[in-house]
Structures are given as C-alpha cells and as structure tokens.
LOKE-689527 format. One line per 10 residues: number of its first residue (from 1); for each residue x, y, z of N, C-alpha, C. Coordinates in steps of 0.001 Angstrom, whole numbers, padded with zeros to 6 digits. Example, Ala and Ser with C-alpha at 12.3 -4.5 7.8 and 13.67 -1.06 7.14 Angstrom:
1	013190:-005690:007800:012300:-004500:007800:013200:-003300:007800 ~ 012850:-002250:007080:013670:-001060:007140:012900:000030:007870
END
This chain:
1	000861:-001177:000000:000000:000000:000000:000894:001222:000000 ~ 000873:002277:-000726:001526:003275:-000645:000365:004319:-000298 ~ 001074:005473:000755:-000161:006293:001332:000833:007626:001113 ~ -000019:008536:000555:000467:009883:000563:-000570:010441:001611 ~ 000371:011090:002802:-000883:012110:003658:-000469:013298:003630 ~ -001291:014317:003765:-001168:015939:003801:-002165:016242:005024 ~ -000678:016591:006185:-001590:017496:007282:-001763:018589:006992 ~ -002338:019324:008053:-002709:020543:007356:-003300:021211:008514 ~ -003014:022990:008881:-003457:023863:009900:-004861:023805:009734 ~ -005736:024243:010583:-006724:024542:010454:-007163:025736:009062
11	-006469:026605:008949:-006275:027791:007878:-006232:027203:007137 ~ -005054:025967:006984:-004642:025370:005282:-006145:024988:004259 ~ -006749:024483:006002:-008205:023712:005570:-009018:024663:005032 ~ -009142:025573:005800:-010041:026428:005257:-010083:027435:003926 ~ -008428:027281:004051:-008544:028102:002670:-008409:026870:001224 ~ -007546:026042:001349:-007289:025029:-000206:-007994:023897:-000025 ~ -008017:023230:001555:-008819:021813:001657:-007281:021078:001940 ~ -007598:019522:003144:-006575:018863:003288:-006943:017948:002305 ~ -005909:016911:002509:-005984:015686:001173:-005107:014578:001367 ~ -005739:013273:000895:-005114:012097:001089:-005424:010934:000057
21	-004370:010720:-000527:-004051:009680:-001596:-003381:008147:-001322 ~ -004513:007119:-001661:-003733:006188:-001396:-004020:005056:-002216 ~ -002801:004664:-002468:-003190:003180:-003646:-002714:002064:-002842 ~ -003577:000999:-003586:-003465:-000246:-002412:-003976:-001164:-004048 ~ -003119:-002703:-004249:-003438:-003709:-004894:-005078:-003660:-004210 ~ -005919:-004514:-004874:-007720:-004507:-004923:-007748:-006011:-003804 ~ -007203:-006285:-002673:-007039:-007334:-001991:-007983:-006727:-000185 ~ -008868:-007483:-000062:-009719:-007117:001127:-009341:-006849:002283 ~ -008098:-007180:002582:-007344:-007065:003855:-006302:-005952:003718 ~ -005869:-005641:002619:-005821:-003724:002600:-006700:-002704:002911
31	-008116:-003205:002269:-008790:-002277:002299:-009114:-001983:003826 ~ -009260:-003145:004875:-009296:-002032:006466:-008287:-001468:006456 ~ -007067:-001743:006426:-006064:-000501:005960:-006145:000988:005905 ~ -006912:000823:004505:-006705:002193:004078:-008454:002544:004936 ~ -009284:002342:005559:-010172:003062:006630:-009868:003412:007525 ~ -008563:002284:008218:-007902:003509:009266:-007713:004455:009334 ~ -007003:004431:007806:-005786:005612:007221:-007346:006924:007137 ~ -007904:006122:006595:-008892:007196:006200:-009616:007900:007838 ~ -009896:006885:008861:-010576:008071:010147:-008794:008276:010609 ~ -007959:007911:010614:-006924:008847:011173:-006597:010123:010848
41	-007069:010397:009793:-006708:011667:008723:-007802:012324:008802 ~ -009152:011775:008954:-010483:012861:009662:-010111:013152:010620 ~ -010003:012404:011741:-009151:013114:013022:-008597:013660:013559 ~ -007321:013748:012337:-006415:014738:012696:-006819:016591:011639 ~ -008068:015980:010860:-008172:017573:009788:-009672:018042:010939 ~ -009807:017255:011772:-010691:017401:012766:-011988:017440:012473 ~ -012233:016753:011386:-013274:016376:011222:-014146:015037:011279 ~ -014798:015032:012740:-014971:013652:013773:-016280:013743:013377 ~ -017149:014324:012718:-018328:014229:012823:-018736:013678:011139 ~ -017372:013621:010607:-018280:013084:009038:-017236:011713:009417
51	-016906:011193:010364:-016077:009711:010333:-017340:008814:009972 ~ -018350:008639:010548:-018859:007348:010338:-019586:007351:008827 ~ -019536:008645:008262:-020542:008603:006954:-019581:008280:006012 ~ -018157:008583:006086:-016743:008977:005109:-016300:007165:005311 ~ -016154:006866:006586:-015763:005331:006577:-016673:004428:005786 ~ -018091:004267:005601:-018599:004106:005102:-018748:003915:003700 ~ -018613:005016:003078:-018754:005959:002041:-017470:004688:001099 ~ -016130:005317:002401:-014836:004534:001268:-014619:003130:001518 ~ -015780:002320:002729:-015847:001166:002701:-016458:000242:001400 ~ -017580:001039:001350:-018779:000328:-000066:-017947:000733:-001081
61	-017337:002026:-001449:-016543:002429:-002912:-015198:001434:-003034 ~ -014189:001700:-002228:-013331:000562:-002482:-013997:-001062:-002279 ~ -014845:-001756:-001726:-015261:-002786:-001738:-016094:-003171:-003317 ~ -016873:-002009:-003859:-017262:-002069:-005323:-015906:-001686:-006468 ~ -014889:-001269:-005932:-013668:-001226:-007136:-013110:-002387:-007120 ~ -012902:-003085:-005924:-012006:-004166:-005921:-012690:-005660:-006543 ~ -014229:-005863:-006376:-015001:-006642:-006241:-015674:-006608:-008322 ~ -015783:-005254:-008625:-016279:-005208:-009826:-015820:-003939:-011026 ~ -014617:-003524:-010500:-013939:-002551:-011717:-012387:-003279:-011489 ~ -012144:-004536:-010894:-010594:-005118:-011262:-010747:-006711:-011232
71	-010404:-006971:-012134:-010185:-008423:-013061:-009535:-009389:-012370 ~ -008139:-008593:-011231:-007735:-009895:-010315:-007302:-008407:-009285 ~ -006534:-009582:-008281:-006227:-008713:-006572:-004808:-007671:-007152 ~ -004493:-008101:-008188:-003112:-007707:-008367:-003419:-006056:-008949 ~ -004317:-006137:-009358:-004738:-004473:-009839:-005024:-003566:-008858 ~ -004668:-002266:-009099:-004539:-000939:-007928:-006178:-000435:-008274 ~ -006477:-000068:-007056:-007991:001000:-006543:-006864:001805:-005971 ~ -006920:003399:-006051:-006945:004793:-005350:-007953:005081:-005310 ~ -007734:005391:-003541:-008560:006563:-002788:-008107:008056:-002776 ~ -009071:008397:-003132:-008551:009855:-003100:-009717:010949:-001884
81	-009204:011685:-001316:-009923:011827:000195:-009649:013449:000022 ~ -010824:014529:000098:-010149:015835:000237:-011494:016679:001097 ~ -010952:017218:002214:-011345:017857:003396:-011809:019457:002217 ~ -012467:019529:002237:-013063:020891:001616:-013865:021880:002588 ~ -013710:023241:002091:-014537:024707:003168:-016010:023830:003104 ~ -016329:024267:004475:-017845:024048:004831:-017886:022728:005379 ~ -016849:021931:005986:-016807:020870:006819:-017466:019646:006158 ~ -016747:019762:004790:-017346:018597:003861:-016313:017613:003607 ~ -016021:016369:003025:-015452:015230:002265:-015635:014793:001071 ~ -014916:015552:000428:-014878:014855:-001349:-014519:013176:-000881
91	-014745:012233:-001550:-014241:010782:-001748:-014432:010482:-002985 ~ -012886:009890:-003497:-013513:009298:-004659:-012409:008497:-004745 ~ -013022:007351:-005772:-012127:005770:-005891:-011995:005650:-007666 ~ -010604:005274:-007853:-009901:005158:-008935:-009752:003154:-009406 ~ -010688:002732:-010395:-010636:001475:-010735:-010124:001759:-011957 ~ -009622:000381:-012412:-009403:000262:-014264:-010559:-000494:-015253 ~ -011803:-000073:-014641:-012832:-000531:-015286:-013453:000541:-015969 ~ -013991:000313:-017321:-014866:001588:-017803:-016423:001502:-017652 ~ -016842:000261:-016776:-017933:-000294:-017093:-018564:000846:-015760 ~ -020208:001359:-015864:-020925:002027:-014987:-020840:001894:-013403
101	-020840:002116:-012844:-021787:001604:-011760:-023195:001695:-011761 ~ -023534:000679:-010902:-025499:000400:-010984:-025564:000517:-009843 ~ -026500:001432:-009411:-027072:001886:-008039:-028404:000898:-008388 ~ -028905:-000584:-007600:-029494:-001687:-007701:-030162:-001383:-006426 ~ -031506:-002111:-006577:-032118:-001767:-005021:-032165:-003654:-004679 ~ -031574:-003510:-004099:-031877:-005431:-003703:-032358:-006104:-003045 ~ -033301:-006840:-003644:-033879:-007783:-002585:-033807:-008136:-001141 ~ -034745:-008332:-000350:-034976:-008481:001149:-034240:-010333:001168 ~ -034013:-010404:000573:-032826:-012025:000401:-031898:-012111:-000453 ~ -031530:-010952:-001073:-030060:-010798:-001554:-029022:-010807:-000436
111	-028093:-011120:-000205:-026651:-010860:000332:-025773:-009829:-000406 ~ -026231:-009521:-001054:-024785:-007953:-001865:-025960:-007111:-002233 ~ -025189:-006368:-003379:-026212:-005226:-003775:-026160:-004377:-003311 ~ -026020:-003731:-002201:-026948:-002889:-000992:-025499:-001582:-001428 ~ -024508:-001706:-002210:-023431:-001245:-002032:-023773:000215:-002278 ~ -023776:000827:-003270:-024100:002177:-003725:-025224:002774:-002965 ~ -026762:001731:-002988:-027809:002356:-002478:-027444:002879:-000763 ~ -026261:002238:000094:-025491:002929:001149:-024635:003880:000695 ~ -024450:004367:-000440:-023622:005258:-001050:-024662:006875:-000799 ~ -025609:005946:-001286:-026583:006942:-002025:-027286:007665:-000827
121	-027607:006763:000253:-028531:007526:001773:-028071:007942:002341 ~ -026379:007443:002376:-025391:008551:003621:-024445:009828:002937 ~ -024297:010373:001569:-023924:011189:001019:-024561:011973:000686 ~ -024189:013512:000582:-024888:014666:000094:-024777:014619:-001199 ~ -024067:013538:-002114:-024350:013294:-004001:-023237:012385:-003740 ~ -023606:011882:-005125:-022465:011002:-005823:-022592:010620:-006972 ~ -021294:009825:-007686:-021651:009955:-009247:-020210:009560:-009684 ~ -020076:009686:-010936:-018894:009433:-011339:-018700:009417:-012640 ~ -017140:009277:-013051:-016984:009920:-014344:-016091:008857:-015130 ~ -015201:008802:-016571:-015048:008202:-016705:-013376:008926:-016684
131	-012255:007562:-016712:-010935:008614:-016785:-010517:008213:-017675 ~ -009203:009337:-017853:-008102:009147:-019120:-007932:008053:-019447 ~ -007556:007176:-017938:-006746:005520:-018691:-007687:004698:-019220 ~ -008826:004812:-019038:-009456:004247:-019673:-010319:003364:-018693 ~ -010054:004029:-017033:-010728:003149:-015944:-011804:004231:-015644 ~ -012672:004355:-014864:-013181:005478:-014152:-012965:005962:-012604 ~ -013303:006718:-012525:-013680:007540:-011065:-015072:007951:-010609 ~ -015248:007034:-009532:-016607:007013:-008479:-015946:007815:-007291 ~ -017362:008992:-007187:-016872:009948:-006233:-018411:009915:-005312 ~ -018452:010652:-003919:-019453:010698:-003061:-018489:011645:-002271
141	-019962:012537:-001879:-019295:014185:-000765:-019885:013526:000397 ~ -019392:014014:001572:-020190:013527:002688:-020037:014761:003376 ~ -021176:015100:004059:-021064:016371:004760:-021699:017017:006267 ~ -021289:018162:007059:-021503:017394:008290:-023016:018142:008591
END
C-alpha cells in the first residue's frame, strides 16, 4: 500500500482543503487498511463528525472497485480523500474498469447489492466519471 498524507493547519483547511491519496493492490485485507488511514486523517483535519458517513462511504466504494472494476487482486484502486470549506469530504475511488456503476435496489434475500444504495442515503451526491486511462472515477461528498 503506498499512502500519501497531507496534514494541514486549520487555515490550510479552510482556505485550499486537506488531502489524502492512497493506492493499495484490490485485496480485502488492505482495504481495512486504508479506513484507518482514512478516520486517522479525519481526526487529525478534525473532522470527527463526518467519520462514520466517510468510513462508510470509502468502505462500499473501495469494496465495489475491488469486487467489480478489477479483473484480479493484483490491480490498484486509489482513494482519493479531500477535506473541503464548509466541513465537507470529497471521496472518490480510482478502478481500471470503464464499465458504470449500478445503483441496484436489492432484494430483502439478496446478500450484496446494498453497495451504492449505502452510497446513495449517507452522502450529500455522488456519481462518477469516466478517466483518461481508460478506468473510471466514483466519487461521493459527505457532509456534516
């Protein structure tokens, strides 16, 4: 896992936004990993009150990159994490898939599914785009 972190004054926050980048192979036992990484870095940009929506948020997104935008464990998901004015959380996750995501409402006896539509009730939007390499980017704001 390679983790880029950016602390940051309270000012830094308020004026540009803090930020945190991290790539990790698409393997399930990274991904608590990088949620640590992710409430350690709310914590310290002091923002304790969007932890449980943001953990969340980059639990279901990296669990849908690794699970259905990469082909084997050996392929990279980035998180990308940025503290923005007004006590908000950009999130967004970097796969090498070009294929959509499907926000699915699932059955009362499905076991999966449920991934996005938890995307969708604990974020102030989400959505996503497609990228250069030819993978996309799934993003969700969470806000307090």
């Amino acid at each position: 896992m390679s983790t880029l972190v950016f602390r940051c004054t309270a000012e830094q926050q308020r004026r540009t936004g803090c930020h945190l980048q991290v790539a990790c192979a698409a393997q399930p036992a990274l991904l608590g990993d990088v949620r640590r990484t992710v409430v350690a870095c709310l914590t310290c940009w002091q923002l304790d009150a969007l932890i449980d929506a943001t953990e969340l948020i980059v639990s279901e997104l990296l669990g849908n990159a690794a699970r259905h935008g990469c082909q084997s464990s050996a392929d990279t998901v980035t998180l990308f994490l940025r503290a923005v004015p007004g006590r908000r959380v950009l999130i967004g996750v970097h796969d090498p898939s070009p294929a959509a995501p499907a926000l699915t409402m699932a059955g009362p006896e499905s076991e999966g599914g449920r991934g996005l539509a938890l995307v969708d009730a604990v974020s102030s939007n989400w959505g996503w785009t497609s990228a250069p390499d030819g993978g996309k980017y799934v993003w969700a704001e969470a806000a307090a």
